[in-house]
PLY file of the C-alpha trace (Angstrom):
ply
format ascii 1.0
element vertex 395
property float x
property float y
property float z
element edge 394
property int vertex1
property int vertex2
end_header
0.00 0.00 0.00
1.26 3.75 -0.62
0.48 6.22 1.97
0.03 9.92 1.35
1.94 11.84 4.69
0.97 14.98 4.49
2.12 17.81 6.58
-0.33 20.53 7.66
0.92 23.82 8.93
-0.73 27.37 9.08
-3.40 29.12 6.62
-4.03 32.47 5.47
-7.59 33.64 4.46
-8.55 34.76 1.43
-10.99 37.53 1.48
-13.11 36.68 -1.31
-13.47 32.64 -0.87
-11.85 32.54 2.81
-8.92 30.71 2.10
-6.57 30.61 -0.56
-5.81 28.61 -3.24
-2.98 27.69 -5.90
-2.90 26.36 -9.15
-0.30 23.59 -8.66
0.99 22.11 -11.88
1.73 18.37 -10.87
2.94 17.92 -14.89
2.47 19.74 -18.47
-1.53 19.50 -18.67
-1.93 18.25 -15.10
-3.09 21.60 -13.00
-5.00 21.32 -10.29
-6.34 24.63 -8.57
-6.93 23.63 -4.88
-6.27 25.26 -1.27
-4.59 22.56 0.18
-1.93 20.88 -1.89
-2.49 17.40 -0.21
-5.53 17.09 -2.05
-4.43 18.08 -5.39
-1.40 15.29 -4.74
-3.97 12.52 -3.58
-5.66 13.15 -6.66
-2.44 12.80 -8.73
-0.68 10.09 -6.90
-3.65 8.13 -5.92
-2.32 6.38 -2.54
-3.86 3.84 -0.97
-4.32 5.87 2.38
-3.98 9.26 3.90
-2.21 10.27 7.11
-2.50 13.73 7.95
-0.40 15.28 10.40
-0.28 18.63 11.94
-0.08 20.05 15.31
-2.98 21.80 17.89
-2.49 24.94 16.18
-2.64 23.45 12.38
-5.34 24.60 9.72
-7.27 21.61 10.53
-10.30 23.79 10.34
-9.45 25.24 6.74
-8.88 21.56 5.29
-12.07 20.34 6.68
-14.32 22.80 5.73
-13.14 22.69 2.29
-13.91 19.10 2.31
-17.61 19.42 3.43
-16.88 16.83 6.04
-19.33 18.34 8.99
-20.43 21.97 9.17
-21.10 21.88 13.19
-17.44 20.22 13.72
-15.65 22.92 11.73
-17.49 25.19 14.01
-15.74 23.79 16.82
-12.27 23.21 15.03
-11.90 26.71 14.03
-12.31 27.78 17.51
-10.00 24.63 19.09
-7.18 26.15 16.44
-7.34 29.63 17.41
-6.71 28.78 20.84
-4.19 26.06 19.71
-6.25 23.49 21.69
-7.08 21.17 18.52
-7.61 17.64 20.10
-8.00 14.14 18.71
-11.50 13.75 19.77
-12.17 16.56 17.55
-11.02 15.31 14.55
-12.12 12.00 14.47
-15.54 13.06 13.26
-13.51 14.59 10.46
-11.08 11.65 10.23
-14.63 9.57 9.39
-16.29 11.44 7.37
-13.39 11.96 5.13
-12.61 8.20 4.60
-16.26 7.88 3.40
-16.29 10.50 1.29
-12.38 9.79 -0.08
-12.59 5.88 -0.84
-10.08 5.40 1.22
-8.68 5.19 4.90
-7.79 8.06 6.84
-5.90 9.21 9.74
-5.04 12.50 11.92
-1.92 12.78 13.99
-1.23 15.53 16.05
2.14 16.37 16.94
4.04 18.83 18.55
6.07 21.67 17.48
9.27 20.00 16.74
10.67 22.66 19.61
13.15 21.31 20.88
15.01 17.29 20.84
12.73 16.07 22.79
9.59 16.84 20.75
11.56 16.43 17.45
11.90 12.55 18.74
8.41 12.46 19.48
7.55 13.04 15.79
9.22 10.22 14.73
8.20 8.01 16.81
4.54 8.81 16.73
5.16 8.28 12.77
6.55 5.16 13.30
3.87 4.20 15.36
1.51 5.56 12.34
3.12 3.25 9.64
3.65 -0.43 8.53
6.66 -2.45 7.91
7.32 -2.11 3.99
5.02 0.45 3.62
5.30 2.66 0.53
4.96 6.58 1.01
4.90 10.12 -0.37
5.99 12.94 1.93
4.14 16.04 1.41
5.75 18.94 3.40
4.04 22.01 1.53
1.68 23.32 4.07
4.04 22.38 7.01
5.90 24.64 9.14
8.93 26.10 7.84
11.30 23.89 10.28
9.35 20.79 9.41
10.78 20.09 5.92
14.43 19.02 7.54
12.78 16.98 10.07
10.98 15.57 7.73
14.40 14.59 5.86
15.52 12.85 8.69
12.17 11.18 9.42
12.51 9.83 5.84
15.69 8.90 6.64
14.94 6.99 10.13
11.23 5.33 8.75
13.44 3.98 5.89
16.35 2.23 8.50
13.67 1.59 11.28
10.72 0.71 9.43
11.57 -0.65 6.25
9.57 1.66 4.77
10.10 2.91 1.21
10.05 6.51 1.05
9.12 7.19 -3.02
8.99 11.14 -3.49
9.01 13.97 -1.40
6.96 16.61 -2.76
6.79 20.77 -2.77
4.23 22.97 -3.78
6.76 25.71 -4.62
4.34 29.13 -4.18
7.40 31.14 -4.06
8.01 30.02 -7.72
4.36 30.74 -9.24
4.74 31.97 -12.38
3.00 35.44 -12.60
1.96 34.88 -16.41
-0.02 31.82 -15.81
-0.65 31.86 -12.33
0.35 27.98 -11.94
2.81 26.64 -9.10
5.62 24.54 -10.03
5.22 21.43 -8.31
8.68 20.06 -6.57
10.09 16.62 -6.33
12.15 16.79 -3.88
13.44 12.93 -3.90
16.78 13.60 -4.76
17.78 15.05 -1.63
16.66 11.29 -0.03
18.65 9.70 -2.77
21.41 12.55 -1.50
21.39 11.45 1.70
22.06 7.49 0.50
25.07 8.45 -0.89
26.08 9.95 2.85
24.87 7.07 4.79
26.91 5.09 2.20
30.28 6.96 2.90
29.53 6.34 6.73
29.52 2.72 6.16
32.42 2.81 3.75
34.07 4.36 6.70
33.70 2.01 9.48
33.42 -0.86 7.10
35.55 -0.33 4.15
33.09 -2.01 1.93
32.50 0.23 -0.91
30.34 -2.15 -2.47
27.72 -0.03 -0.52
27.74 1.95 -3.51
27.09 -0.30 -6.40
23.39 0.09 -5.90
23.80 3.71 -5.87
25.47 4.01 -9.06
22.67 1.67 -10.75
20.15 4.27 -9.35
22.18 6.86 -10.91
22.51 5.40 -14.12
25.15 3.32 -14.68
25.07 0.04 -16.31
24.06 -2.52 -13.85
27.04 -4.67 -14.38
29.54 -1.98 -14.54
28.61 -0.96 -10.89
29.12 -4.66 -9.90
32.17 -4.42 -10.71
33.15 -2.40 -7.63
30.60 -4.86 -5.41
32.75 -7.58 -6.71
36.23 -5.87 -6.05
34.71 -4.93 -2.46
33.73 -8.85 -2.15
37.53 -9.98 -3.07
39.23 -7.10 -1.25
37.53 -8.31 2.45
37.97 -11.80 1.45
41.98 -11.53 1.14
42.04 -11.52 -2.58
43.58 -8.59 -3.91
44.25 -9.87 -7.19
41.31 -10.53 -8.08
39.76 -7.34 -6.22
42.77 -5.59 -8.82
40.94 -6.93 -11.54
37.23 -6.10 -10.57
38.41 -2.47 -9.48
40.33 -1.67 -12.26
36.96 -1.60 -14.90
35.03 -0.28 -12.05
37.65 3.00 -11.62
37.29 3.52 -15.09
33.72 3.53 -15.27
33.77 5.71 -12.68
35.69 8.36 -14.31
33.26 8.31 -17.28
30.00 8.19 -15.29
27.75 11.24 -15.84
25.04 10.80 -13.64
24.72 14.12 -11.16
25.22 12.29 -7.66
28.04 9.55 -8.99
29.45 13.28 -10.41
29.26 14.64 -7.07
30.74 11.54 -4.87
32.80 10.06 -7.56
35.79 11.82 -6.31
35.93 10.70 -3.07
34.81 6.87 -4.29
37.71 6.88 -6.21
40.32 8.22 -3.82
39.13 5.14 -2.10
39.72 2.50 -4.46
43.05 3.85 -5.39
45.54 1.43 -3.42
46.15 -0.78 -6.58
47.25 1.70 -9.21
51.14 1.45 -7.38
53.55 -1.07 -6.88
53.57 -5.00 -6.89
51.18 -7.22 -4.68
53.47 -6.90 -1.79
52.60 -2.91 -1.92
49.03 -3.59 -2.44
48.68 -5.78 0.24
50.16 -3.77 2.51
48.51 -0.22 1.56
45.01 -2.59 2.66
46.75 -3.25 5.53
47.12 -0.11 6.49
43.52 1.14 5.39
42.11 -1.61 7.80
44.38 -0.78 10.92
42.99 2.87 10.51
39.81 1.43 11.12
40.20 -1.28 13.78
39.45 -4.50 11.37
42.61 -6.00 13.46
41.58 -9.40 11.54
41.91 -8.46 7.76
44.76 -5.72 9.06
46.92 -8.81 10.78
45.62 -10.84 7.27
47.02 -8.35 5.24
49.93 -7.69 7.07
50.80 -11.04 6.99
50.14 -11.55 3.47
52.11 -8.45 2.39
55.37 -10.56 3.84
55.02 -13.15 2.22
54.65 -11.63 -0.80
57.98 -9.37 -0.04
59.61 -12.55 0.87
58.32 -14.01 -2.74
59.68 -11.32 -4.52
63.18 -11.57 -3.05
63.24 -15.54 -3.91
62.33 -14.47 -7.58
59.02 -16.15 -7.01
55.56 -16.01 -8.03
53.39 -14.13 -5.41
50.41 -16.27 -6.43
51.79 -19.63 -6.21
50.99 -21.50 -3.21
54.03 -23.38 -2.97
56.10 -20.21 -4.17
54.59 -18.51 -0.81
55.23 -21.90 1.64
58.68 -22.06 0.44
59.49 -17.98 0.87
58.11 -18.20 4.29
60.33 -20.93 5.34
63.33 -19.49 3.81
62.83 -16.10 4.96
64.46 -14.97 8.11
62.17 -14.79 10.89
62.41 -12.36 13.99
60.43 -12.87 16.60
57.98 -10.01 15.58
57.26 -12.24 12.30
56.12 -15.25 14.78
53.94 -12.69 16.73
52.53 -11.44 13.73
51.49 -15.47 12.68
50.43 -16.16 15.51
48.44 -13.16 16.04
46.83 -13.91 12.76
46.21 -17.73 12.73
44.52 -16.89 16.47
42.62 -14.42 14.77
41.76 -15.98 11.64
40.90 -19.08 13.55
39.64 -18.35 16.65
41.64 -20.57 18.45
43.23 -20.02 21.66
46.96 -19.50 21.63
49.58 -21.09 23.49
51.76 -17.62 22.82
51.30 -15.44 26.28
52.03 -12.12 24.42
49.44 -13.00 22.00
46.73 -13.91 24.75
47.88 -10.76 26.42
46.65 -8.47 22.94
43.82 -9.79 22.47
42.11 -9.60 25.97
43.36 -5.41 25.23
42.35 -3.42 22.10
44.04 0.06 23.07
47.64 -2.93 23.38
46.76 -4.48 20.05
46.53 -1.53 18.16
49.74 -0.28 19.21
51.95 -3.39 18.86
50.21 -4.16 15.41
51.66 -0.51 14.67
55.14 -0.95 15.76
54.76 -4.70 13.71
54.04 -2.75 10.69
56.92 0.27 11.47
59.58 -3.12 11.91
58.68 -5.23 9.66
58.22 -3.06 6.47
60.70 -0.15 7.17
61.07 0.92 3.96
57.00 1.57 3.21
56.42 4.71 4.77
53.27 4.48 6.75
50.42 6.49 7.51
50.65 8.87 10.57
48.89 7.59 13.38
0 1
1 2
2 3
3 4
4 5
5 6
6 7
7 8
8 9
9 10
10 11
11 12
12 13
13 14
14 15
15 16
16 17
17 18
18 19
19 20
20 21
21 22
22 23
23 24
24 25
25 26
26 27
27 28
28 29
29 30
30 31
31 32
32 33
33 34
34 35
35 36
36 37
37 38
38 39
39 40
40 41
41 42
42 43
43 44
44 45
45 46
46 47
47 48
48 49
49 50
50 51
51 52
52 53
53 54
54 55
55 56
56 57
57 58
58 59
59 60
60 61
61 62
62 63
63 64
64 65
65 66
66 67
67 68
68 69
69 70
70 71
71 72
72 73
73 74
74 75
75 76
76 77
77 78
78 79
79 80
80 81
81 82
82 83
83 84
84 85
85 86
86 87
87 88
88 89
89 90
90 91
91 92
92 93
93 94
94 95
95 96
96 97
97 98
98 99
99 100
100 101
101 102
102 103
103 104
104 105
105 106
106 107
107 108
108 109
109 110
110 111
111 112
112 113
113 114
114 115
115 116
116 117
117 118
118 119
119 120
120 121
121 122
122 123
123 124
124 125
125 126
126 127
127 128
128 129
129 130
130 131
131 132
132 133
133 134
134 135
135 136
136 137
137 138
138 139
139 140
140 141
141 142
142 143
143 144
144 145
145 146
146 147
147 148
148 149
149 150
150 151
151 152
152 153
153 154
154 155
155 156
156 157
157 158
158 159
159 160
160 161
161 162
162 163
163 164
164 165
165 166
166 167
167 168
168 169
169 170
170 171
171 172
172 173
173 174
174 175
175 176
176 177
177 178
178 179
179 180
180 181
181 182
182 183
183 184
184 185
185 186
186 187
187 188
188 189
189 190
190 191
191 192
192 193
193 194
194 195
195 196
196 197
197 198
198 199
199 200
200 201
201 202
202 203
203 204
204 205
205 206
206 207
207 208
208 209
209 210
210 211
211 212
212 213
213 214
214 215
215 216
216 217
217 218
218 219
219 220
220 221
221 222
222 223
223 224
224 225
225 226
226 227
227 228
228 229
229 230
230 231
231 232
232 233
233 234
234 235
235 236
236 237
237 238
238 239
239 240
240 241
241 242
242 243
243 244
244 245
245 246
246 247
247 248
248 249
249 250
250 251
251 252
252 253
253 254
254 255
255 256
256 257
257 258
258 259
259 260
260 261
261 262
262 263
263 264
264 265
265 266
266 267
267 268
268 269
269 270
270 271
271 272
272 273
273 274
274 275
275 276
276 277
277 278
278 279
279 280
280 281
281 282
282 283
283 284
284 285
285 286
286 287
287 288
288 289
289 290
290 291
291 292
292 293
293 294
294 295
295 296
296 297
297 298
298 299
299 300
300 301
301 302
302 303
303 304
304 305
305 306
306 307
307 308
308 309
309 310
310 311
311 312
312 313
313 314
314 315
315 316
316 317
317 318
318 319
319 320
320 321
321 322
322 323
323 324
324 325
325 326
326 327
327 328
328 329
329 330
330 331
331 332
332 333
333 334
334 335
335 336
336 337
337 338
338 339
339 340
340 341
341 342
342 343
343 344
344 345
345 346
346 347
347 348
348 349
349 350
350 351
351 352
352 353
353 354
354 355
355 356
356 357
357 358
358 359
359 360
360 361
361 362
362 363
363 364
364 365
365 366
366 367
367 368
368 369
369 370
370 371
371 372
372 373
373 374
374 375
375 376
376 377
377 378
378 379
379 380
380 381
381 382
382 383
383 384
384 385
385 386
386 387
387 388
388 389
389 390
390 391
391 392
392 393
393 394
């Protein structure tokens, strides 16, 4: 089911009809001249339901007058929203009448100002309260007060994570931007800003997670060919799997089709995406693994940082036996030829008890793991002794 949200905020009288009204042009040949731009959209979108919300103080008693729903009731609303006293029991005579005379179900919330945190949180929850898991909906924030558009961002934002519900347009009656030759108000989409704030919350979890296959979706959405943007889910699949041959491979089409992408928001991010996905244009596998290594040890992933740091020895000690660095056997025999401190036995041990989950016998190693703030340094001073040469990030 889609549900029509639809904000409510203050009106201002028209001295001729009593309120006043707009042309709102929904599309070329779609104009629909109405005083209350939730109506105009239910008759465009056609939901499935309507939820109105608005506070004590809303123009509860302009919409339902317009409607026809109940001449005695307005009497009583317009009164109730002069003195900011609107109250549910009030409205649900409205609420009724309406979802006879509509086809289809509706419902009033009341809410708060949106004041301060505390009522801001309300709002949210009281529209979580007012929706259903999966639930489709269209945002309406025209009539709203001017604060409620950017809390209704975030409550797009929150129902989507929270809820599961799919938030498919926000929507703007733009009177600000009537045109004065034919009277008609552009109507605003206003989705993009949601689709905006993906890309964010996608960067946030690239972050923490270093799994830029967040954005493969993203770049679908945007235009790109489906299987071009898999190419950087696949790179981010071999990448956090210890494969960065492979990931080499995926990444390297999915850089370039980054670079040619055209779509506005893969325009806007792509920078930063590809800063990201940079760490195999340099070097050898030895450099690549290590450049991952450092990437995850600047986020805490002590497992694939101890992986990779691990694997980028091997590889160094591969390359000095004239091997190949993806041979198996090339790798078994480097390791057993190459000279081993006792940092390169921490570091193995560290990363089979890691990797395996298995308790060690190693009391330095049992010591590191029982302390995070421990581990991070020592895998820091493993990474300044055993690659000296490879400058590393600062700390």
């Amino acid at each position: 089911m889609t549900t029509l949200v639809s904000f409510l905020g203050k009106s201002r009288a028209d001295a001729r009809t009593g309120y006043r009204t707009a042309k709102y042009r929904f599309a070329p040949g779609d104009v629909r001249e109405v005083p209350f731009f939730g109506i105009g959209l239910l008759k465009h979108a056609q939901p499935g339901r309507l939820l109105l919300v608005g506070t004590s103080g809303s123009m509860w008693d302009v919409f339902f007058d317009h409607q026809q729903t109940d001449d005695e009731g307005t009497l009583a609303l317009i009164d109730a929203v002069a003195r900011n006293d609107v109250t549910p029991a009030l409205l649900a005579i409205h609420e009724q009448r309406l979802t006879e005379r509509l086809g289809i179900p509706v419902q009033c919330l009341l809410i708060p100002y949106a004041r301060d945190e505390a009522e801001q949180t309300a709002i949210l929850a009281d529209l979580a309260r007012h929706l259903h898991v999966g639930e489709r909906i269209l945002l309406d924030v025209t009539h709203g007060f001017r604060h409620l558009p950017m809390l209704a961002l975030v409550a797009a934002r929150y129902l989507a994570l929270v809820q599961g519900v799919q938030v498919q347009e926000l929507y703007y009656g733009a009177a600000d931007m009537t045109d004065p030759a034919t009277g008609e108000t552009p109507v605003l989409r206003l989705g993009g800003m949601l689709r905006m704030l993906d890309w964010v919350q996608a960067l946030a979890v690239y972050g923490d997670s270093g799994n830029y296959g967040v954005f493969a979706p993203l770049l679908t959405d945007d235009g790109m060919d489906a299987q071009r943007a898999n190419l950087l889910a696949q790179g981010a699949y071999f990448e956090r799997n210890s494969n960065p041959v492979q990931a080499r491979q995926a990444l390297t089409g999915a850089l370039g089709h980054l670079r040619e992408h055209t779509g506005p928001l893969g325009a806007l991010f792509g920078p930063q995406l590809t800063e990201h996905i940079d760490w195999f244009r340099h070097g050898n596998r030895a450099d690549w693994e290590l450049a991952l290594a450092d990437r995850y040890l600047a986020r805490q992933d002590y497992l694939r940082a101890v992986t990779y740091l691990y694997e980028s020895f091997l590889s160094h000690a591969v390359y000095r036996d004239k091997g190949d660095p993806n041979n198996y056997d090339d790798r078994e025999a480097a390791f057993k030829q190459a000279p081993k401190s006792a940092n390169v036995w921490l570091l193995k041990n560290l990363r089979n008890a890691m990797a395996h989950g298995v308790r060690s016998d190693d009391r330095e190693v049992k010591r590191l793991l029982q302390d995070q703030s421990e581990l991070d340094k020592r895998l820091h001073q493993l990474r300044k002794a055993l690659f000296p040469a490879s400058a590393s990030p600062s700390r």
